[in-house]
C-alpha positions in Angstrom: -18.9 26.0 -33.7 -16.0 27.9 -35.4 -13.6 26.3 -37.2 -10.2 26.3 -35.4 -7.1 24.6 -35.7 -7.0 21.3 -33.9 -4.7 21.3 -31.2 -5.4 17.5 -30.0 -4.4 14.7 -31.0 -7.3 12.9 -32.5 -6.6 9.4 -31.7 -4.9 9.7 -28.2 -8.4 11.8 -27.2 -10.3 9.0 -28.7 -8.3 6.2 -26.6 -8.5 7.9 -23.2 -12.6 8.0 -23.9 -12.3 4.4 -25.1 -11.2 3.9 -21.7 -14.6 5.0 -20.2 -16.0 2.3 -22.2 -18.2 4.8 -24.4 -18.4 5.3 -28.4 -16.9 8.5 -30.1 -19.2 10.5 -31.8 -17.9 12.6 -34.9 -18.4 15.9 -33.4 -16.8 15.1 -29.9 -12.8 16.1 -31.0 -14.4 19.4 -32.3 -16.4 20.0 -29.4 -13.1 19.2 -26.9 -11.2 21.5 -29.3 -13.2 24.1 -28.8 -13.1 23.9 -25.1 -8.9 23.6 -25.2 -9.1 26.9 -27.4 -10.8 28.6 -24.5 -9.0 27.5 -22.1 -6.4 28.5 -23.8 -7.8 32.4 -24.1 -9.0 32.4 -20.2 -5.3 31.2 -18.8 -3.4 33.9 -21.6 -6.1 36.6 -20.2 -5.5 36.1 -16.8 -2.2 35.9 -17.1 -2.0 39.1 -18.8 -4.1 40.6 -16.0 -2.0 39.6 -13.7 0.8 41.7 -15.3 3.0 38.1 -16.6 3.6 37.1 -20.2 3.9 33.6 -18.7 1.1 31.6 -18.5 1.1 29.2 -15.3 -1.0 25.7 -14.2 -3.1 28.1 -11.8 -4.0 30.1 -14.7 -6.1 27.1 -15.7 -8.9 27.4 -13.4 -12.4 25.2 -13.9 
């Protein structure tokens, strides 16, 4: 994993998994963060390709 700038905050990530009854281990935040950053890169590429500087909700796809 590459080290990028944390866009989450740590301890409201860590309270909504609390939620789900389940531990924390040290590697999930960077392992979310990671998965933000490329969502992140897919929503500003598709927007792009869909000739708009604005990235939208539906450029978020799963």
């Amino acid at each position: 994993m590459t080290d990028r700038e944390m866009l989450l905050v740590g301890s409201k990530a860590k309270a909504a998994l609390k939620v789900h009854d389940v531990n924390v281990g040290g590697d999930a935040l960077d392992g979310l963060n990671e998965i933000l950053h490329r969502a992140i890169e897919e929503a500003a590429k598709r927007a792009s390709q869909n000739g708009r500087k604005t990235v939208r909700s539906h450029d978020f796809v799963c």
